[in-house]
C-alpha positions as CSV (number, residue, x, y, z in Angstrom):
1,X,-21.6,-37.9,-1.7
2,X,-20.3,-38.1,1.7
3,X,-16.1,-36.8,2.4
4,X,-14.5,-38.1,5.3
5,X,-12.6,-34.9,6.2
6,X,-9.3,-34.2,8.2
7,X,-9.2,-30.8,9.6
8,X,-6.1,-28.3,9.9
9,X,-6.3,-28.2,13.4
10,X,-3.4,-29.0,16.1
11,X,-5.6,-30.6,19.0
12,X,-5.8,-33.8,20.2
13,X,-9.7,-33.6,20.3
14,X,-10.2,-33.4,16.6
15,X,-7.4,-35.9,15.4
16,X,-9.8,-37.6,13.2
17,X,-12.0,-37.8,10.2
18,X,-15.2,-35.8,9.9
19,X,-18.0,-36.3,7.5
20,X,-18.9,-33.5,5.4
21,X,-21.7,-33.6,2.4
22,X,-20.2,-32.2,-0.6
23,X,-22.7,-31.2,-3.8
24,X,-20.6,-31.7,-6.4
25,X,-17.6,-34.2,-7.2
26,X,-14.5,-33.9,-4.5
27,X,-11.3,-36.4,-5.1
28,X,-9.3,-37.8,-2.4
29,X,-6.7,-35.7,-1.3
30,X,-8.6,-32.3,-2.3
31,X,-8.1,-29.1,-0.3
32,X,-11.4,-28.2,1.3
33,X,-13.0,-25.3,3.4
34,X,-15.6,-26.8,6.0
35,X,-17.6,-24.8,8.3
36,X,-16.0,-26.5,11.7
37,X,-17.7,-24.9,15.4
38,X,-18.6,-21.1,14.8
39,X,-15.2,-21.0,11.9
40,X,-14.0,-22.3,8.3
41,X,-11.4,-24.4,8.8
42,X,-9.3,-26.0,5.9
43,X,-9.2,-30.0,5.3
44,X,-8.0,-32.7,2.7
45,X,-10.9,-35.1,1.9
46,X,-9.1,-38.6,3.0
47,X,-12.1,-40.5,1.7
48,X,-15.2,-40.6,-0.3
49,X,-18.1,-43.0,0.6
50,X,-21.6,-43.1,-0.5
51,X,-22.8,-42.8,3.1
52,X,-22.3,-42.2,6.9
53,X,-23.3,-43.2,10.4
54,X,-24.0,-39.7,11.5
55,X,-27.5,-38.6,10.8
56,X,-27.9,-36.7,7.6
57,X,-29.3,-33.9,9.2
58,X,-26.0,-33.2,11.6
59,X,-23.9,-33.3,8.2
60,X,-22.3,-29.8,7.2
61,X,-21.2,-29.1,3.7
62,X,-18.0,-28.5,2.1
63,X,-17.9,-24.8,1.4
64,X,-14.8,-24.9,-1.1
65,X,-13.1,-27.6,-2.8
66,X,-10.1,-27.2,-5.2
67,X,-10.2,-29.4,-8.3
68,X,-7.0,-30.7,-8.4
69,X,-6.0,-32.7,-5.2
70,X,-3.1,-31.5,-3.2
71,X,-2.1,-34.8,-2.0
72,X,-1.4,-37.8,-4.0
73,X,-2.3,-41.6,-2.6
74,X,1.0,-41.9,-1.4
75,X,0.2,-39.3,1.3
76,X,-2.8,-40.1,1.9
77,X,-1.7,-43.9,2.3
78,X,1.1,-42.2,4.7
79,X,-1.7,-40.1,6.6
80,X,-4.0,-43.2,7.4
């Protein structure tokens, strides 16, 4: 399962979605910890697809997930 991930990070460069494999299952709007350069960096999954146009070898994986999702659809519907 592929997560299209938004990372807690102010900087203009990584305003967007990054794809990170996850192992088990992750629901939209779930807190994550993804590795991101040479640190962990918290996310919220905005997405989950079945695949991704990077090549599955460049894909990191989600480190943490919580279960319960910390954002409901109506701000993730506000986020896209």
């Amino acid at each position: 399962m592929i997560c299209e991930v938004i990372v807690d990070i102010a900087h203009s460069e990584v305003d967007k979605v990054f794809d990170y494999v996850s192992d088990g299952p992750v629901a939209p709007g779930a807190r994550v910890a993804v590795p991101f350069g040479a640190s962990v960096a918290t996310g919220f999954v905005m997405r989950v697809k079945e695949s991704s146009d990077c090549p599955a070898h460049k894909l990191k994986r989600i480190l943490r997930a919580e279960e319960r999702p910390a954002l409901n659809a109506e701000c993730l519907s506000l986020a896209q």
